[in-house]
C-alpha positions as CSV (number, residue, x, y, z in Angstrom):
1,X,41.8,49.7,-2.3
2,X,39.7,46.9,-3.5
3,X,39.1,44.0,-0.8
4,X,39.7,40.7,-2.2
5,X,36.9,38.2,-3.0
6,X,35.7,35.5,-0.5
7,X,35.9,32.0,-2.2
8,X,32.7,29.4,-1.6
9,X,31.9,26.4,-3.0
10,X,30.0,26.0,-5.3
11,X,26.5,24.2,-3.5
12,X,25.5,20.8,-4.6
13,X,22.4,19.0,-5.0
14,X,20.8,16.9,-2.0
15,X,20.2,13.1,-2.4
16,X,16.5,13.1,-1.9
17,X,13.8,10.6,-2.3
18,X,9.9,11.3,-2.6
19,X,7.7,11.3,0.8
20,X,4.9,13.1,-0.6
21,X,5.8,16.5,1.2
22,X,8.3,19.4,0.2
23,X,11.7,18.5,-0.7
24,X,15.0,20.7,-1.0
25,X,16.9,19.7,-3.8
26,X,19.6,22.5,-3.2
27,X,20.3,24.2,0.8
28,X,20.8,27.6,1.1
29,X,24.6,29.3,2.3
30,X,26.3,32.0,3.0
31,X,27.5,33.8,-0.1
32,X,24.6,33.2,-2.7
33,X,21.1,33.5,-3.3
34,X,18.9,30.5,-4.7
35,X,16.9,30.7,-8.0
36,X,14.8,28.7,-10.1
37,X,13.8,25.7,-8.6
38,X,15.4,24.2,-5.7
39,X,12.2,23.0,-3.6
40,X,9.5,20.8,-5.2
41,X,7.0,18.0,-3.9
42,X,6.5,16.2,-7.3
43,X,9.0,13.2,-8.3
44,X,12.1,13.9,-10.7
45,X,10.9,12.1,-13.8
46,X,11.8,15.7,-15.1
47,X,15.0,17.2,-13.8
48,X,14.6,20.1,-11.4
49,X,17.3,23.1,-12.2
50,X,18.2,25.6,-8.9
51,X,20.4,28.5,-9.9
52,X,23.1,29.9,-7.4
53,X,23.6,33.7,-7.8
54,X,26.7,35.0,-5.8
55,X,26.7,38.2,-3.5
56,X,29.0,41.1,-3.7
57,X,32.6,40.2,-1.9
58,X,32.4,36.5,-2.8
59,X,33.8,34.3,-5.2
60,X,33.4,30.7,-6.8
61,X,36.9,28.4,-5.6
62,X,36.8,27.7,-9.6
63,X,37.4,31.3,-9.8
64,X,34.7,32.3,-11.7
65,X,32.0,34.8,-10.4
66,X,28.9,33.8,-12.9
67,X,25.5,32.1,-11.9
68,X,25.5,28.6,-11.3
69,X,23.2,25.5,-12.2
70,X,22.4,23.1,-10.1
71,X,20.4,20.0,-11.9
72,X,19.0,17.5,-9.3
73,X,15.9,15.5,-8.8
74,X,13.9,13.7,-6.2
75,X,14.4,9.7,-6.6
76,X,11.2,7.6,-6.7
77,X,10.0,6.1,-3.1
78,X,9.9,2.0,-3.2
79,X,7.0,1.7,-1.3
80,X,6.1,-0.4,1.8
81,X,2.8,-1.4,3.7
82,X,3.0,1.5,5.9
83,X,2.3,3.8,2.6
84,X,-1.3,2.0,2.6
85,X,-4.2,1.5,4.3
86,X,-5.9,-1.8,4.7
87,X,-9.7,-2.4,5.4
88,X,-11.0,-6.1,5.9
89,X,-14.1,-6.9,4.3
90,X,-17.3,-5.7,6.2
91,X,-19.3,-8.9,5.8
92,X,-17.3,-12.2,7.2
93,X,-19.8,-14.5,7.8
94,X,-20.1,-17.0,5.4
95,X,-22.8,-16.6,2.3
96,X,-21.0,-18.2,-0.5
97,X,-19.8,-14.6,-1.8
98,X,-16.3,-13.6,-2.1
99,X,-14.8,-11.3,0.9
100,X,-12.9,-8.5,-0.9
101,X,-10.5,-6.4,1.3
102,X,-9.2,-2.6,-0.1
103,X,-5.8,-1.1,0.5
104,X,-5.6,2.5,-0.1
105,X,-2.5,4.7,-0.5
106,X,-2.3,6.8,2.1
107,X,-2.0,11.1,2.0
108,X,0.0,12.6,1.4
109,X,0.9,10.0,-1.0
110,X,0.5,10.2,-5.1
111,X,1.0,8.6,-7.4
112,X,1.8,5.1,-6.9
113,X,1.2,2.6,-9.7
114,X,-2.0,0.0,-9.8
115,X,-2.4,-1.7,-6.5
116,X,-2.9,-5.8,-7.0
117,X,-4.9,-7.3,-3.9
118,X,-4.1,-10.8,-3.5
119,X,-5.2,-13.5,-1.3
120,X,-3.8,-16.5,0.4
121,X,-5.3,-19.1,2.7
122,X,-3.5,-21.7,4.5
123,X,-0.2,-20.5,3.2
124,X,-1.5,-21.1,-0.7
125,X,-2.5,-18.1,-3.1
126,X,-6.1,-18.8,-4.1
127,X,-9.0,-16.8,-6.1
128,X,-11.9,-17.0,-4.5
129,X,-12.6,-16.1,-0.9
130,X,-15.6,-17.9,0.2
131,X,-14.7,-20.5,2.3
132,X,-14.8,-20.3,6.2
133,X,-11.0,-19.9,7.2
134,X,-8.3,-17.6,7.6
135,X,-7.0,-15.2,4.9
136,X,-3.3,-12.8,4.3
137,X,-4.1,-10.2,2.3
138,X,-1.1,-9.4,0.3
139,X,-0.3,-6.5,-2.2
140,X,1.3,-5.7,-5.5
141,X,2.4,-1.8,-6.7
142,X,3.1,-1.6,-10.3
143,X,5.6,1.1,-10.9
144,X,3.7,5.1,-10.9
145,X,5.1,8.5,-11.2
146,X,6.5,8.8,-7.8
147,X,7.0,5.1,-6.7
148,X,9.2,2.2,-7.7
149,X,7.3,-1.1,-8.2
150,X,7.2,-3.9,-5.5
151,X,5.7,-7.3,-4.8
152,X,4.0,-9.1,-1.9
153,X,3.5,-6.1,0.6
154,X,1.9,-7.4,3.9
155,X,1.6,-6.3,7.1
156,X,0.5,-8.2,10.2
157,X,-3.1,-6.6,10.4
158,X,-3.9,-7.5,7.0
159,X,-6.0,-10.4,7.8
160,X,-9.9,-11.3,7.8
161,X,-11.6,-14.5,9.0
162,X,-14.9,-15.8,7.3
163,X,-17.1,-17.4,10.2
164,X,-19.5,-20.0,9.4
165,X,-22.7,-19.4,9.2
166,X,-25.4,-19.6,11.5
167,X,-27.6,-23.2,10.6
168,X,-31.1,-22.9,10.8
169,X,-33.2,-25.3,12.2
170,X,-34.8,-27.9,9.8
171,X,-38.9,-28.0,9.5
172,X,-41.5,-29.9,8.1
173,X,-40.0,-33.3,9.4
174,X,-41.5,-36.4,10.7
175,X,-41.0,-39.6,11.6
176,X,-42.1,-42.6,9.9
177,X,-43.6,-45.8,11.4
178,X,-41.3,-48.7,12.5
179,X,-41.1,-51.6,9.8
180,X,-41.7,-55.0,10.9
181,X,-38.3,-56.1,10.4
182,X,-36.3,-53.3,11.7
183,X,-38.0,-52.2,14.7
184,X,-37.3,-48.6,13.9
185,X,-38.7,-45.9,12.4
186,X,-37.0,-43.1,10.0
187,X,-37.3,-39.1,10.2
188,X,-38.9,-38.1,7.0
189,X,-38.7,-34.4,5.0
190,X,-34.9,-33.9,4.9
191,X,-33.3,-32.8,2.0
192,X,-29.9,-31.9,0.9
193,X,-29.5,-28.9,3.0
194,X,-29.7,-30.1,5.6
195,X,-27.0,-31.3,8.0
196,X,-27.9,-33.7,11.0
197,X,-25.4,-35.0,14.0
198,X,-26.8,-37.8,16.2
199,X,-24.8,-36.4,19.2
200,X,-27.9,-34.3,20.8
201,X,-25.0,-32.1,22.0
């Protein structure tokens, strides 16, 4: 007497997207036994094949008792500001040199496509940052091998100030004697660089 075969279904493949750690493309059951590759960490540029071998006393619901393929593959990640790391400049006192900021991708992240730092200051995009003022720091990610391009990535911490600078006291001045037909005399030895306010506070 020959027991009759269990049916299963045949397993499927997972809709998965890239996170930088393990992924299962295919679970495990009752019935069959994984092969080939049905795990992987890297993105599915290349498709990924898992093969499903069935155990004595079971049965396919197709009928059929051979091994299975399973094709799948792990979709790219679009990526977001919490994938990076920002770091403001060090230096944000003014010296007429540009403040550069860095963002990172984070681990276990790989992968990603060139990352585009961008500035803007008072709600404009602009070049250079020299001035004294407020700065966003934004991002562009061209498309990589495990992420999707995007545009204009922020987050709320990605900001720097430039300070101004501390003005040093002028030297070398004087004053100049009164003329006859003013009454008042001039301070003497300034230059361009210098920066005067007749309010002594």
């Amino acid at each position: 007497v020959t027991a009759p075969l269990t049916d299963i279904a045949v397993p499927t493949a997972n809709s998965v997207t890239y996170d930088g750690t393990e992924q299962t493309g295919v679970n495990g059951g009752t019935g069959y036994t994984l092969g080939g590759t049905y795990e992987a960490i890297d993105v599915g540029a290349t498709d990924y094949a898992a093969t499903a071998t069935l155990n004595t006393g079971y049965k396919w619901t197709d009928g059929s008792t051979g091994i299975k393929t399973i094709n799948w593959n792990i979709d790219k990640r679009t990526p977001t500001a919490t994938d990076f790391t920002f770091a403001p400049p060090t230096n944000l006192t003014y010296d007429d040199n540009n403040k550069t900021a860095s963002v990172t991708l984070n681990s276990p992240f790989t992968n990603s496509g060139a990352i585009t730092v961008k500035y803007e200051k008072d709600g404009a995009s602009v070049i250079e940052t020299k001035d004294v003022g407020d700065y966003t720091v934004k991002i562009d990610v061209a498309a990589g091998g495990n992420f999707n391009a995007s545009s204009d990535l922020t987050a709320s911490a990605w900001k720097f100030s430039i300070a101004p600078a501390n003005q040093n006291a002028p030297t070398s001045l004087g004053v100049a004697a009164p003329t006859a037909s003013g009454g008042n005399g001039k301070i003497t030895g300034t230059t361009d660089k210098m920066e005067y306010n007749t309010d002594a506070t």
